[in-house]
C-alpha positions in Angstrom: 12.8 -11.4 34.8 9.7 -11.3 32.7 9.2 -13.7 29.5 8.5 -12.5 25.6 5.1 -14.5 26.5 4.3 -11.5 29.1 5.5 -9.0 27.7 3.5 -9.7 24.2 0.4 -10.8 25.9 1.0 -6.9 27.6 1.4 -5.5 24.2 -1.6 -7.3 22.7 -3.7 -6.0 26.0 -2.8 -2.3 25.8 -3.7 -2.7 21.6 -7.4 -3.9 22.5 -9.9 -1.7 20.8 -12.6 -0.2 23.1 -15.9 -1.6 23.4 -18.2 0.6 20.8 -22.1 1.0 21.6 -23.1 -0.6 18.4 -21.3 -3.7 19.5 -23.2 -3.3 22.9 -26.4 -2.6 21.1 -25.8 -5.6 19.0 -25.1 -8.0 22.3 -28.5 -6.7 24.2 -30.6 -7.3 21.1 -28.7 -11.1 21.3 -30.1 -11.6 24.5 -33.2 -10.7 24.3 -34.1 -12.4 21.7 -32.6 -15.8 23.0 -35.1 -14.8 26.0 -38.0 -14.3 23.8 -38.5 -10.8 25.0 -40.5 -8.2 22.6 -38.5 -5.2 21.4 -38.5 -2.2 19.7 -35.6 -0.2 18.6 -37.1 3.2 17.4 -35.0 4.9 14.9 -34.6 8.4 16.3 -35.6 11.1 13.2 -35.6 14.8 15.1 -39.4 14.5 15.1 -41.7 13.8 18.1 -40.7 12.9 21.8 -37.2 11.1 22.5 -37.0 7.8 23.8 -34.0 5.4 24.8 -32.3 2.5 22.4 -34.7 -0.2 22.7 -38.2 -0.5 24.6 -39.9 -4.0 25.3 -41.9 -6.6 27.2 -40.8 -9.4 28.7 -43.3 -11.9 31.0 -45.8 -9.2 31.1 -43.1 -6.3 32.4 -42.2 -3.6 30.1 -38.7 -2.2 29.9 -36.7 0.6 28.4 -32.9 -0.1 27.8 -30.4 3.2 26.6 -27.1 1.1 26.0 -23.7 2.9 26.5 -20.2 2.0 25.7 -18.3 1.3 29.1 -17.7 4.0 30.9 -20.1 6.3 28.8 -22.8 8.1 30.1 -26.4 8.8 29.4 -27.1 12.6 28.0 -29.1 14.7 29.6 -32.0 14.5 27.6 -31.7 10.4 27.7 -31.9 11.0 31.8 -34.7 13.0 31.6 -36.4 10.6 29.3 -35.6 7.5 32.0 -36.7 9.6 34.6 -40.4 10.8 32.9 -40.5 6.5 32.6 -39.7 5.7 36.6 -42.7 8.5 36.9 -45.0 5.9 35.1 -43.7 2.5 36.9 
């Protein structure tokens, strides 16, 4: 026999809002600054080359971070763009 307890706490689990990408853009920027790490979130106008969500340097090692919302995936354009940067690495 299940308890109200369980069956609310199942209730309050199923009502969960999904994790949005601004929220996950929000938590990488956190980090990064707690770690010290340069970065640059270019604001993406239709004009020139594309490039992921934020690029940056940390101890000397640059780095290029397109955050997604769980279980989202990068668009074909963003792959292409992380692939043109594993060309320069």
């Amino acid at each position: 026999m299940t308890d109200n307890w369980t069956l609310s706490n199942r209730k309050r689990q199923q009502r969960k809002k999904p994790v949005l990408e601004k929220t996950v853009k929000a938590a990488v920027r956190k980090r990064l600054k707690e770690i010290g790490a340069y970065q640059h979130w270019p604001v993406q106008m239709g004009l020139g080359e594309t490039c992921l969500d934020v690029h940056g340097c940390y101890e000397a090692l640059y780095f290029a971070i397109e955050c997604k919302a769980p279980g989202k995936k990068p668009t074909l354009a963003q792959k292409f763009t992380i692939e043109k940067i594993y060309v320069y690495i």
